[in-house]
C-alpha positions in Angstrom: -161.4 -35.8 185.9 -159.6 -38.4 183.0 -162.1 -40.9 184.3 -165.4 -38.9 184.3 -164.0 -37.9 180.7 -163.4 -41.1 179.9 -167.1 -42.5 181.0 -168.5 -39.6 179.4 -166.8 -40.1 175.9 -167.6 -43.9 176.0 -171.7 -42.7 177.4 -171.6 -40.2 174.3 -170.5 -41.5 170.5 -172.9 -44.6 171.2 -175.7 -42.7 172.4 -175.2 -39.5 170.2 -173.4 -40.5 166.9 -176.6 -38.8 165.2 -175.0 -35.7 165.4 -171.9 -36.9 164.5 -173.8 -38.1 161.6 -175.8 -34.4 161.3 -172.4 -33.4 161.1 -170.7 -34.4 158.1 -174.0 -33.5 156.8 -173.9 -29.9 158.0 -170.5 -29.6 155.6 -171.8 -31.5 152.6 -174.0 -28.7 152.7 -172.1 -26.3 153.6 -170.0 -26.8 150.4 -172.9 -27.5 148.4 -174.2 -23.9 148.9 -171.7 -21.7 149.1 -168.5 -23.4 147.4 -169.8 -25.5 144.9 -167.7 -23.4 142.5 -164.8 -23.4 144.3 -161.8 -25.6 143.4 -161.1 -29.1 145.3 -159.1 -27.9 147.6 -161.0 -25.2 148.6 -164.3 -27.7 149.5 -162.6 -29.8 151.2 -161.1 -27.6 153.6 -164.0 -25.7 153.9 -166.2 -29.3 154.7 -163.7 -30.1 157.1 -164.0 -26.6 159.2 -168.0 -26.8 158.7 -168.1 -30.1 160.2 -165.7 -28.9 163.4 -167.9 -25.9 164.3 -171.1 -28.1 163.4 -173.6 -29.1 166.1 -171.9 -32.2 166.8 -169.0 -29.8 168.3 -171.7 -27.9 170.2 -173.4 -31.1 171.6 -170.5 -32.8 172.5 -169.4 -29.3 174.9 -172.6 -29.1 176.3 -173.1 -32.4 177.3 -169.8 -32.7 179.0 -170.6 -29.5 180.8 -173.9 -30.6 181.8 -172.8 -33.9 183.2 -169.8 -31.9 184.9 -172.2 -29.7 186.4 -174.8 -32.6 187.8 -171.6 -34.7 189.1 -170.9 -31.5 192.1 -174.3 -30.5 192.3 -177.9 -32.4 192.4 -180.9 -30.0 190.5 -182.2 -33.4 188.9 -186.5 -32.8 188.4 -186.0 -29.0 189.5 -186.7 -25.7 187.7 -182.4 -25.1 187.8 -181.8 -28.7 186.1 -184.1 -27.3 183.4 -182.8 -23.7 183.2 -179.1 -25.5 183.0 -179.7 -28.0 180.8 -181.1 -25.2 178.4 -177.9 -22.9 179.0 -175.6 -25.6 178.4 -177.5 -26.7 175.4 -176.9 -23.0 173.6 -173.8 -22.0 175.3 -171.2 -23.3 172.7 -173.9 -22.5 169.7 -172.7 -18.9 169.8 -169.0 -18.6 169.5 -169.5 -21.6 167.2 -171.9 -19.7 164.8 -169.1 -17.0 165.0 -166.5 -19.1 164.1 -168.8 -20.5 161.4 -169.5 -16.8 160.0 -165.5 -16.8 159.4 -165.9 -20.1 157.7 -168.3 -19.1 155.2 -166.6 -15.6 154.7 -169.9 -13.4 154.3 -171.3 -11.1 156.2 -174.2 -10.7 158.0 -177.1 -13.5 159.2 -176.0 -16.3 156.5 -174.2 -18.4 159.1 -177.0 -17.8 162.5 -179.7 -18.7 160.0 -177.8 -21.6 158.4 -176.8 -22.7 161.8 -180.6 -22.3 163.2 -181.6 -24.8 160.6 -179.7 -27.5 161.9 -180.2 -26.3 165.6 -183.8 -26.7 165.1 -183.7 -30.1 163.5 -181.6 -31.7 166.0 -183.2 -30.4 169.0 -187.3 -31.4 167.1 -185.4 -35.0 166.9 -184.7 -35.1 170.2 -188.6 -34.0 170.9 -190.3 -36.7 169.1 -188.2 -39.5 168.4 -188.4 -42.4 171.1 -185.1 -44.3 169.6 -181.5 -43.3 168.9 -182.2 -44.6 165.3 -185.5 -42.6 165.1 -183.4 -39.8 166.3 -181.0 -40.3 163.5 -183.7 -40.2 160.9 -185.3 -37.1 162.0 -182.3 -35.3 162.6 -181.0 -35.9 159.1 -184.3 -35.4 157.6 -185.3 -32.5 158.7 -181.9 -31.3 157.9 -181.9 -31.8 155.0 -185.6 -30.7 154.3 -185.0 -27.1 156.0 -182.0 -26.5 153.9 -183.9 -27.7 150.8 -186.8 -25.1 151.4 -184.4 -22.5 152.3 -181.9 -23.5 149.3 -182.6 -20.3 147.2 -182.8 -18.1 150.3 -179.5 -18.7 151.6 -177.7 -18.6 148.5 -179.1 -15.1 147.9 -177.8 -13.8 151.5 -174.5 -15.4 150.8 -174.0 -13.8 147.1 -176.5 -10.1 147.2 -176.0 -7.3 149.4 -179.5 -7.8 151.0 -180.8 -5.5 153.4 -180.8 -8.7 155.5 -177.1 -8.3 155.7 -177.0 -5.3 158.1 -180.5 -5.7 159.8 -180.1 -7.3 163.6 -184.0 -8.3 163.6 -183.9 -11.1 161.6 -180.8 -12.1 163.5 -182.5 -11.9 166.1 -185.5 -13.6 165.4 -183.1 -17.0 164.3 -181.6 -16.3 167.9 -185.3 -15.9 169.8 -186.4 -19.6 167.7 -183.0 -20.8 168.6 -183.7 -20.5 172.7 -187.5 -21.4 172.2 -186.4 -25.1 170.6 -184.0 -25.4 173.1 -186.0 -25.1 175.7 -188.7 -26.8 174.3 -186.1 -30.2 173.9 -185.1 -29.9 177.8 -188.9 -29.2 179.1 -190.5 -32.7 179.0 -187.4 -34.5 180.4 -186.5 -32.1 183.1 -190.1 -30.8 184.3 -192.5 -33.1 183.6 -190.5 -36.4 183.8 -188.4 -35.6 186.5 -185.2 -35.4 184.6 -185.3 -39.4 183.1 -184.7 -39.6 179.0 -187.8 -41.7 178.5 -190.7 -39.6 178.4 -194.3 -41.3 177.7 -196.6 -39.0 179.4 -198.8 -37.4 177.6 -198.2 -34.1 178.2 -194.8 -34.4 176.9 -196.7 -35.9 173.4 -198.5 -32.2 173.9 -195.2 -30.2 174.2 -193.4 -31.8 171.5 -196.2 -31.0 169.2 -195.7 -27.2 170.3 -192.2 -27.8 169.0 -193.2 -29.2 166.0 -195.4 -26.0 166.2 -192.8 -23.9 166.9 -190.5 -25.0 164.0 -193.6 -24.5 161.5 -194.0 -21.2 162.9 -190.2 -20.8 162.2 -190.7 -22.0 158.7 -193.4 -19.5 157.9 -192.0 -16.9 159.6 -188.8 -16.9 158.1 -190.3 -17.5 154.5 -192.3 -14.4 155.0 -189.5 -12.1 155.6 -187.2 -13.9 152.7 -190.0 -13.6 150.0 -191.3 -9.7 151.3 -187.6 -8.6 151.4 -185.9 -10.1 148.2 -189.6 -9.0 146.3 -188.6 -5.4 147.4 -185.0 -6.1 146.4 -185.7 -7.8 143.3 -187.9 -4.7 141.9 -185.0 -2.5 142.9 -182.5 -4.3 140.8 -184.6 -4.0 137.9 -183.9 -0.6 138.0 -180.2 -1.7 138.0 -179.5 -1.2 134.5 -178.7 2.0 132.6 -181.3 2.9 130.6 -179.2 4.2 127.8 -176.7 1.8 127.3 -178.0 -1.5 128.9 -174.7 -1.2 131.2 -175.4 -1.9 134.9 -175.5 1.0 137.1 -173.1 2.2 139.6 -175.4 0.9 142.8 -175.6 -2.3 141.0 -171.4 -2.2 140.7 -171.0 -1.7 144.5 -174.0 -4.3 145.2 -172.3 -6.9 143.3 -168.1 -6.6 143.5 -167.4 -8.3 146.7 -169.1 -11.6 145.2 -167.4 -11.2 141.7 -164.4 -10.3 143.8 -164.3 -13.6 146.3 -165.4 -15.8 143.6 -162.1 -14.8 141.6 -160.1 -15.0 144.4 -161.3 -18.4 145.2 -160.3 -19.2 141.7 -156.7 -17.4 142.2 -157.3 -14.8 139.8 -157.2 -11.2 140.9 -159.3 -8.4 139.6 -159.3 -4.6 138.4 -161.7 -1.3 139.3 -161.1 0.7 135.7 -162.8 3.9 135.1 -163.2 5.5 131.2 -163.9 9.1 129.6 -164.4 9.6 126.2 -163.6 13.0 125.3 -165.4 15.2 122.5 -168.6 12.8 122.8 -170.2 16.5 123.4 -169.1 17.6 119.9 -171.0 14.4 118.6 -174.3 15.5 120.6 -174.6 19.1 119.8 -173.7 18.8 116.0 -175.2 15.1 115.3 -177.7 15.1 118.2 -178.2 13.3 121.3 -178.9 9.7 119.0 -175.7 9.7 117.3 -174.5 9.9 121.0 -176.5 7.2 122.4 -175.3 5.3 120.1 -171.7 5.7 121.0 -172.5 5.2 124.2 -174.6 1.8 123.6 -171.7 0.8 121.3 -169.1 1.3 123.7 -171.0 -0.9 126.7 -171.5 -3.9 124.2 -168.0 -3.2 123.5 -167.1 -3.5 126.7 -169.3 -6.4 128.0 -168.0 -8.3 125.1 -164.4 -7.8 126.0 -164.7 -8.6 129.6 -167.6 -11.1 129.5 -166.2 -12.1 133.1 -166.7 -8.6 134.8 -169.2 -6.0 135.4 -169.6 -3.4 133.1 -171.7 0.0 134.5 -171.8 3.2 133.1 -171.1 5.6 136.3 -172.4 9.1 134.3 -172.4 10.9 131.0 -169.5 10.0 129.1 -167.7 7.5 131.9 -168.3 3.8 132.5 -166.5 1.6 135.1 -166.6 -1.8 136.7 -164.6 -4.8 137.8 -162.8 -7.1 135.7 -160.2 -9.7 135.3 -156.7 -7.9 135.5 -154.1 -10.5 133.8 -154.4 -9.6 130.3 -157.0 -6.5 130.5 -153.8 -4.1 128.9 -154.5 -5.9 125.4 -157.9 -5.5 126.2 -158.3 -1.8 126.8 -156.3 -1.5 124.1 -158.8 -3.3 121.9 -161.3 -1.4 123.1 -159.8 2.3 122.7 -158.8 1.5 119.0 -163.0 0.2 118.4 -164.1 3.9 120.7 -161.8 5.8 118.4 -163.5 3.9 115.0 -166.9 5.1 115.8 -165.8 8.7 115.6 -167.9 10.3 112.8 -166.3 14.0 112.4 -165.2 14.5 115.9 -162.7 13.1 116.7 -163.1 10.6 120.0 -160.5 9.7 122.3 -160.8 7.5 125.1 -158.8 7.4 128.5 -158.5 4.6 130.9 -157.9 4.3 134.3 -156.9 1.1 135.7 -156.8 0.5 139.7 -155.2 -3.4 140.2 -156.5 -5.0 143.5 -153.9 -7.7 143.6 -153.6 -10.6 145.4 -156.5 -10.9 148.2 -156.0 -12.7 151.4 -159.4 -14.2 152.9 -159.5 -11.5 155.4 -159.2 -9.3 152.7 -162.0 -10.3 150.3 -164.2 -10.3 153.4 -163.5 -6.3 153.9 -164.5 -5.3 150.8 -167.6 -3.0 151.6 -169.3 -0.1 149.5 -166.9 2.5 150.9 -163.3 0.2 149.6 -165.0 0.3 146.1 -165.9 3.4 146.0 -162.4 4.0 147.2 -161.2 2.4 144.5 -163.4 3.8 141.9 -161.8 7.1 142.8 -158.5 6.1 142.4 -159.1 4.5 138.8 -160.4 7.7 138.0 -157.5 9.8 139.7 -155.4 7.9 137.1 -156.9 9.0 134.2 -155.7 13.1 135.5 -152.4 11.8 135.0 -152.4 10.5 131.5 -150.2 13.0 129.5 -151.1 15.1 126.5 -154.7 14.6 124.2 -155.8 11.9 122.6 -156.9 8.1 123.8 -154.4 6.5 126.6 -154.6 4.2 129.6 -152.6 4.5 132.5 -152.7 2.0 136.0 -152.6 3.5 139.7 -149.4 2.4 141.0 -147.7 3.7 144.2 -146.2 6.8 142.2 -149.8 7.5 141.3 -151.2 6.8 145.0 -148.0 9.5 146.4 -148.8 12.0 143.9 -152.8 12.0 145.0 -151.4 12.3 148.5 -149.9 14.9 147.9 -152.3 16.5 146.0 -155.1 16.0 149.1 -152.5 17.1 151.5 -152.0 20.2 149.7 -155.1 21.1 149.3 -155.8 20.5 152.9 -152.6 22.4 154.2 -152.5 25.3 151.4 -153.6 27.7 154.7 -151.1 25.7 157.2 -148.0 26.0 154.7 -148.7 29.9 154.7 -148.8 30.3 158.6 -145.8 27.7 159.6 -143.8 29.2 156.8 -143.8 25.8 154.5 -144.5 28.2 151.6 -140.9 30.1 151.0 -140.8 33.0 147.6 -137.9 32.5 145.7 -136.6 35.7 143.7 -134.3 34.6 140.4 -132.8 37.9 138.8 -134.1 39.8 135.7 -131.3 41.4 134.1 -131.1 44.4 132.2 -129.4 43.5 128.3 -128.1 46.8 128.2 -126.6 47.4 131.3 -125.7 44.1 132.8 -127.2 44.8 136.1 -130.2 43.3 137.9 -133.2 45.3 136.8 -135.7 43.3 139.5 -136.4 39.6 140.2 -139.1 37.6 139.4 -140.6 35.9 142.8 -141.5 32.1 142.6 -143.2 30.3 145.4 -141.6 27.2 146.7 -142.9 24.8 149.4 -140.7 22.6 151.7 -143.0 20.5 153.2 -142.3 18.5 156.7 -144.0 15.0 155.7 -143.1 14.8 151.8 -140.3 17.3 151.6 -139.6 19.5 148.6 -142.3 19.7 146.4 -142.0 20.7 142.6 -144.1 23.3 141.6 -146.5 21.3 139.8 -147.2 19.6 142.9 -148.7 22.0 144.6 -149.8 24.9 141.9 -151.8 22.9 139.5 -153.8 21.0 142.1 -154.4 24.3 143.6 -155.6 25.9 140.6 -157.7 23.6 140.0 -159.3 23.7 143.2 -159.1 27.9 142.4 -157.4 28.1 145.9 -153.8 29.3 144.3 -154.9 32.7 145.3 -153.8 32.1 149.0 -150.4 31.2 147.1 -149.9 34.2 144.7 -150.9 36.8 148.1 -148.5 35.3 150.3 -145.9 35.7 147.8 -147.1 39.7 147.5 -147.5 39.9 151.4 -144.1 37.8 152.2 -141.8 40.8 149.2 -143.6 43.6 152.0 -141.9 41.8 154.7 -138.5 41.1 152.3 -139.0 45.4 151.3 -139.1 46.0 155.6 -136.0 44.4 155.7 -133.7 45.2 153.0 -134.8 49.1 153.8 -133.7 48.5 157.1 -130.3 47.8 156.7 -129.9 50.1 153.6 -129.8 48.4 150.7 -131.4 48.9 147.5 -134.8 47.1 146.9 -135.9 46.3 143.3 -139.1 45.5 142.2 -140.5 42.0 141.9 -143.0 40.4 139.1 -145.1 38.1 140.9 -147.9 35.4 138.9 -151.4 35.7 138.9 -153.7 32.7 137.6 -156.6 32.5 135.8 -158.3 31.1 138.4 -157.6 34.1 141.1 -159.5 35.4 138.8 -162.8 33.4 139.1 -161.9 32.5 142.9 -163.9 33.4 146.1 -162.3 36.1 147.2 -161.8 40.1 145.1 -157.9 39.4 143.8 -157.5 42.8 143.1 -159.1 44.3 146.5 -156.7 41.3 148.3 -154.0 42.6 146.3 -154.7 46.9 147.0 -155.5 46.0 150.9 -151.7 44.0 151.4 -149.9 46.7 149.7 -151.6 49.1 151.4 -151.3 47.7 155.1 -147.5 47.2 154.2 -147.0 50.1 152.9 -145.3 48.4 149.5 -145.0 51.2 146.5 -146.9 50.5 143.0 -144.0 50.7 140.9 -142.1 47.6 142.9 -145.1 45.2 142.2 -145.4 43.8 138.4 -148.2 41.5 138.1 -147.9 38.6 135.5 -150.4 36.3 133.4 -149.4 33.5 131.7 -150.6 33.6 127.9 -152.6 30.0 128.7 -154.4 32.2 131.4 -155.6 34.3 128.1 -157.6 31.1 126.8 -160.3 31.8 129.5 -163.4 34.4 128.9 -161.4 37.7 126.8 -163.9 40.2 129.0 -162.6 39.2 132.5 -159.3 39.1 131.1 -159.1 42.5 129.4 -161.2 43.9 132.4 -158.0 42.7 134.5 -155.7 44.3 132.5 -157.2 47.0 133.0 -158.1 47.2 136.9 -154.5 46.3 137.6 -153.5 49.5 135.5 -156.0 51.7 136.9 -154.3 50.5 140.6 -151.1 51.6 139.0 -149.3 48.0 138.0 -147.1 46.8 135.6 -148.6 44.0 133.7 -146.6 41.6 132.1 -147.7 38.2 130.0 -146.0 35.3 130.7 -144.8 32.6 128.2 -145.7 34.3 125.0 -145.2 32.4 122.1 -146.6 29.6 124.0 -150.2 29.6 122.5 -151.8 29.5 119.3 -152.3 33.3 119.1 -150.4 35.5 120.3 -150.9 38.1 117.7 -154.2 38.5 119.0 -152.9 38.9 122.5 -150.1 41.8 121.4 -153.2 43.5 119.7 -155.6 42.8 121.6 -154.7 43.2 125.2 -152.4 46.6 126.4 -149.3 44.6 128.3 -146.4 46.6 129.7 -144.0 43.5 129.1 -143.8 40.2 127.6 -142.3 37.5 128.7 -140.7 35.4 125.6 -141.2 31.5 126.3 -138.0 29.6 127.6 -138.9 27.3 124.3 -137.6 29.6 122.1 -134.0 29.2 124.2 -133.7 25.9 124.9 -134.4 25.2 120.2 -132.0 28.0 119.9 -131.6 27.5 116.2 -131.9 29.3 112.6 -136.3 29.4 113.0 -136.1 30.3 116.8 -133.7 33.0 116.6 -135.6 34.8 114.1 -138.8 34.2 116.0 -136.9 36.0 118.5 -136.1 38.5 116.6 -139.5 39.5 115.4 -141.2 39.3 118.7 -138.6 41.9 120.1 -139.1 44.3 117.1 -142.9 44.1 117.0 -142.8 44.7 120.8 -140.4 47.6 120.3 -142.8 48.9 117.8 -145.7 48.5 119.9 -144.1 50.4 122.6 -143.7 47.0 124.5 -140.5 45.7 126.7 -139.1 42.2 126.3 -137.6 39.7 128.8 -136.1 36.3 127.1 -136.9 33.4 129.6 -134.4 30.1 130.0 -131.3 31.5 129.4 -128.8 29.2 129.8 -125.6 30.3 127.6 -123.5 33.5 126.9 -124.5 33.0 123.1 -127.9 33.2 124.1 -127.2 36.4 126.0 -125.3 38.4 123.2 -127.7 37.3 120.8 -130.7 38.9 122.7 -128.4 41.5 123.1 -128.5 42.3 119.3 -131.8 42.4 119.2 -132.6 44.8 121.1 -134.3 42.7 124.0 -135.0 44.0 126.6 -134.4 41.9 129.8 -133.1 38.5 130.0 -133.5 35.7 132.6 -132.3 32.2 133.2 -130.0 29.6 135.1 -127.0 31.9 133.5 -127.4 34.4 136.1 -128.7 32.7 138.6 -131.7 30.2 139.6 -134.1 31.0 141.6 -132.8 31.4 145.7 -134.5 32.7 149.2 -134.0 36.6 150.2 -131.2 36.1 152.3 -128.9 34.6 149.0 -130.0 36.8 146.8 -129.5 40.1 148.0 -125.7 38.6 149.0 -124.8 38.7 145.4 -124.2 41.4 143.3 -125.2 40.1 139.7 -123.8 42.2 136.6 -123.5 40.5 133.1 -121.2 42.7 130.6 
């Protein structure tokens, strides 16, 4: 075997350097097409892995295997030499145009159809030419010449998202051209000579013009479907920019990233998905009209485009742009750009929040999965981040990995709320309220807590204010009802004394898909739970929703024979108008109010609890925390206090252990 490789290397460079030569062409191309803006390094390497998965590679394996095959076994002049010849002939092409596709780092039919080029010329050389050296000028000729015509076609496969990317035909069709030449090369040597290399018959002059034909064809063929497609494509982009704002669209965003993205990273520089809302631009449109908005919005995309000339800048909807740019240095530059947003106010005032999602450092392999579905991944999460940024006005804020826990905890909630209830995640607390005169426990307030098997104990605004939002903290606030009828069953049974329990009720049980109050009537009910042990509570924020469905649930919850409490008063902007608008049984005094316990709170204090007293009103002081606190509500005459002095919040079986009195 080391001599018949050794007679076959010294029978092959002399008789087929042209594809050695075809070679070193096939990278210089290579680089020239689709790293030409790469760095040094980056060309080089990628011209020395284009040149070993070239042809040269794929001639040199199938001519060994060829003469391998014709050493054990004589088909010279038959119908098998000729079908072997072709097989060995395009056996190596294919895993080398795979390993080719990894060197160009784009997907879909760039590196078959680059590949086919080259295929084509080198088999059409060894057609017509009658010399080695003729065979070396057609070869790199018509290399050369393919690539030339095709110049602008491949460069728009390797850089758009073309339809050509995902559709197998035109694979296919490169493929199908690929095994025609190929068999056109091996046909007059094989059949029609008998196998020798030196073919002058003239029938073989007759089938190397249908290969020349069959490369036209090729030519045309191909041409056709580029210039049909990327016509099509072309008067879709045009509808790529916004109309507003001259911003790209979103479609053109997820068309474009992955290039933007691999040509940074081939440059070492890593890249950004931000996503901005500019708050109160609707105050601008409905008291200056819809131009003074426009004009905003036009403002803030130049704004933008200017800022990050390097990026893409789309405007995803109404009031919210996004795209990719650099991320070294793009803190200043949001920065910039909120304080210019905020300067175009005109009465309103405009605040802008940003939402920055880094992408980081990308490996090859990574660049090469970026797809439609990571950016509009990623989209989301720049977006996520702006939910986090605390308080009004203009911020930014970056998605790190406390941001990325907090959202999965937030999907993982709302896709367990129903599992938590059933496997008993979701405990109900009870912390004491204690009666200021007496000492004793008057009833407890019953919070929800939820333990959770994969992220442990979660704080309540883990779980409650993604659930309101999603107006699916009903299934919260009735387990806590329907868990106190099971607690009531049990503390009856062994004799003790139950007290009543004020549980929450949100806004949004309010305005959710189910009847709160017939949920509420039909669990009490089945467990047989009396009226005066259930207190329902709203917060005062819950208040800031429509005043009709508000007072209309004051109401029902009275005519079913509830307590009705208001939580946090003092909280909002008018709680005047609550105490005379709204008929509550109890207020609740905000734990605020305790935890400033000076001069202005205490008489704050003291006002609420003697307007409530007038108003024929109870009281119950929240967040109290010292025995000062406690003799000082005392001498007010409120009602009921609560806090961490008596107790914080624990499960059933603690709670009914201890025997609180405060005197």
């Amino acid at each position: 075997m080391k001599e018949f490789a050794a007679q076959w290397a010294m029978g092959y460079f002399p008789r087929d350097y042209t594809d050695v030569f075809q070679g070193l062409l096939f990278g210089c191309i290579t680089v020239l097409l689709a790293f030409r803006a790469s760095d040094s390094h980056t060309r080089m390497r990628k011209f020395i892995l284009s040149f070993l998965v070239s042809y040269n590679t794929a001639q040199m394996i199938s001519s060994f295997l060829y003469l391998l095959i014709n050493r054990y076994f004589d088909f010279s002049g038959t119908l098998w030499d000729f079908l072997i010849a072709s097989a060995c002939l395009l056996f190596p092409v294919f895993p080398l145009t795979s390993l080719y596709k990894k060197v160009l780092g784009v997907k879909g039919p760039a590196a078959v159809f680059i590949y086919t080029l080259f295929f084509n010329a080198n088999c059409m050389a060894m057609i017509v030419a009658m010399t080695t050296m003729q065979r070396l000028c057609i070869t790199a000729g018509l290399s050369v010449f393919l690539t030339w015509i095709f110049r602008n076609d491949i460069r728009y496969i390797i850089t758009q998202e073309s339809m050509l990317r995902t559709d197998r035909r035109f694979t296919g069709t490169a493929v199908a051209f690929m095994i025609l030449i190929a068999a056109e090369a091996e046909l007059p040597r094989i059949v029609i000579n008998g196998g020798r290399d030196t073919v002058g018959n003239q029938l073989a002059y007759a089938v190397a013009i249908v290969g020349a034909a069959l490369v036209v064809m090729f030519v045309i063929f191909m041409k056709f479907n580029f210039f049909a497609i990327m016509q099509y494509e072309n008067y879709i982009r045009k509808n790529d920019d916004d109309q507003t704002t001259c911003a790209k669209s979103f479609t053109y965003l997820l068309g474009h990233s992955a290039a933007l993205i691999r040509k940074n990273s081939d440059a070492g520089r890593s890249m950004a998905i931000f996503y901005t809302d500019i708050e109160n631009l609707r105050d601008v449109n409905v008291v200056h009209g819809y131009d003074a908005g426009n004009d905003i919005l036009q403002r803030m995309a130049s704004c933008l485009t200017e800022v990050f000339p390097g990026g893409i800048i789309a405007r995803a909807s109404g009031t919210h742009f996004t795209g990719i740019v650099p991320f070294s240095g793009s803190k200043n530059d949001f920065e910039k750009i909120i304080s210019k947003t905020e300067r175009l106010s005109i009465d309103e005032t405009l605040a802008i929040k940003v939402g920055v999602r880094p992408l980081g450092s990308m490996s090859f392999s990574d660049v090469n999965k970026v797809d439609y579905k990571y950016l509009i991944s990623m989209v989301d999460q720049a977006a996520s981040a702006i939910k986090y940024i605390s308080g009004p006005g203009s911020g930014m804020l970056c998605y790190d990995e406390a941001l990325e826990l907090n959202e999965k905890i937030r999907t993982h909630v709302l896709a367990n709320v129903d599992r938590a209830v059933r496997k008993q995640w979701l405990k109900v607390y009870y912390q004491p309220v204690v009666d200021c005169i007496t000492g004793e426990t008057a009833e407890y307030e019953a919070l929800s807590r939820w333990t959770d098997p994969l992220y442990g104990f979660l704080t309540p605004d883990k779980f409650i204010v993604p659930l309101e939002n999603a107006r699916m903290i009903y299934k919260v606030d009735l387990n806590v009802l329907r868990s106190f009828g099971y607690e009531l069953e049990n503390v009856e049974a062994t004799g003790r004394k139950a007290l009543p329990i004020s549980f929450n009720i949100s806004r949004t049980d309010l305005e959710a898909e189910v009847d709160i109050f017939e949920e509420i009537e039909k669990i009490m009910t089945d467990m047989k739970i009396p009226k005066d042990m259930v207190h329902v509570e709203l917060t005062e924020s819950a208040l800031n929703g429509s005043a009709s469905v508000m007072s209309e649930a004051v109401n029902r919850f009275h005519e079913m024979g509830l307590e009705v409490w208001m939580d946090d008063f003092g909280s909002g902007y008018s709680s005047l108008n609550v105490l005379k608008d709204y008929n509550f049984d109890v207020i609740k005094i905000d734990m605020e109010f305790m935890r400033k316990f000076d001069h202005r709170s205490k008489t704050i204090v003291s006002s609420i609890c003697e307007m409530a007293g007038s108003l024929g009103m109870r009281t119950v002081a929240e967040g109290v925390e010292t025995q000062e606190q406690y003799e000082f509500l005392k001498s007010v005459g409120c009602t009921y206090a609560q806090g961490y002095l008596f107790s914080k919040p624990l499960p059933a079986e603690e709670i009914y252990a201890k025997c609180f009195l405060f005197n």
